[in-house]
C-alpha positions, 0 to 999 in steps of 0.5 A: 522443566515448569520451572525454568520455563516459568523464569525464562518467561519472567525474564523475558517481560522484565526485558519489554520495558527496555525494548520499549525504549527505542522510539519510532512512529507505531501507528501512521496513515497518509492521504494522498494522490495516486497516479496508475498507469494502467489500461483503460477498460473501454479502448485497452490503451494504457492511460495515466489514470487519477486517483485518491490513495490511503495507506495506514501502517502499524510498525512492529519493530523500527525497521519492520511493520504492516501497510494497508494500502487502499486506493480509489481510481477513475480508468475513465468513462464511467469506469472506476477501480477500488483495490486494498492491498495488505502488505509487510513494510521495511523502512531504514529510518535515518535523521532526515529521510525514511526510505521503505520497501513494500510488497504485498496482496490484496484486490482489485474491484472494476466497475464500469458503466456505459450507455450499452449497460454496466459491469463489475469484476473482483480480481486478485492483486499483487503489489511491490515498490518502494518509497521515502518519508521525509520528516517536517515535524514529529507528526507529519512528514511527505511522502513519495512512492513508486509501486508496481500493482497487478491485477488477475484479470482478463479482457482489459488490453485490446491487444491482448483479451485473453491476459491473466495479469494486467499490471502498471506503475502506480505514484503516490505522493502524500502526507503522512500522519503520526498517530501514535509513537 
C-alpha cells in the first residue's frame, strides 16, 4: 500500500511540468472607477455614489481562480463606505476578450460625520456579477464590470428603517495589470 502510494505520488509531480505548460495571467490587480448605486445614509434616497475600486485576483487554473475586491466610496455628506470582499472567479479566456463571473463575501465599513456628531457601523457583505477583459497587451488589458454588492444593515432606506439587507449595482471600469504569468 506505502508502495503504490509513494509511485502515485512520484507520477503525479513528474506530471506538474506538463501542467505548467498552458499560459495564463497568475497574478493580476486592476485600478479603477467604481460607480454604486446605493441609498444615501443621511436622506435614504438611492444616489450614484463615486468611488475608487481595486481588485487583485490569483488565478489557479485558466478558468478558475481567487479575487479580492476592495472599494472605497463616498455616499455624500460626510459619509463614506470601505467594503473588501473575497470572491471565487471563473473566466472563459478567448483571443480577444476574457469574459468572468464573480461571487462572494466580504464587509462593508460606513462611516458618517454630520454637525449633529458622528458614527460607524461594519456590516457583512455579499457580492456577484460579471465582467470582461479586453487585452491591449500582454501586461494590460481594460476592464468593465457589473456587480451586485449587498450589505446587512439596518437603518439606511428612509422608506424602510427596519431593513436587514441594503443592496445596489455597482460599475467598474479599470485597468487591469499582469504581474506575473
Amino acid at each position: 500500500m506505502v508502495k503504490t502510494f509513494i509511485v502515485t505520488c512520484f507520477v503525479l509531480l513528474l506530471a506538474v511540468p506538463a501542467l505548467a505548460q498552458d499560459e495564463f495571467p497568475r497574478i493580476q490587480t486592476s485600478l479603477g472607477y467604481a460607480n454604486l448605486s446605493f441609498p444615501d445614509p443621511t436622506t435614504g434616497s438611492t444616489g450614484h455614489h463615486s468611488g475608487f475600486a481595486n481588485s487583485t485576483g490569483l488565478n489557479l487554473t485558466k478558468a478558475l481562480g481567487f479575487e479580492n475586491y476592495m472599494g472605497l466610496y463616498s455616499l455624500g455628506t460626510g459619509s463614506s463606505l470601505i467594503c473588501d470582499f473575497v470572491s471565487g472567479k471563473a473566466t472563459y479566456r478567448a483571443a480577444k476578450i476574457a469574459p468572468y463571473a464573480v461571487a462572494g463575501i466580504g464587509f462593508g465599513y460606513f462611516s458618517i460625520s454630520t454637525p449633529f456628531g458622528s458614527g460607524a457601523q461594519s456590516s457583512f457583505g455579499t457580492r456577484y456579477g460579471g465582467g470582461v477583459d479586453v487585452p491591449i497587451n500582454d501586461i494590460m488589458s481594460w476592464k468593465v464590470e457589473v456587480s451586485r454588492m449587498s450589505f446587512h444593515i439596518g437603518g439606511l432606506d428612509a422608506n424602510n428603517p427596519t431593513a436587514s439587507w441594503t443592496s445596489g449595482t455597482n460599475i467598474q471600469a479599470g485597468i487591469v495589470f499582469t504581474l506575473t504569468q
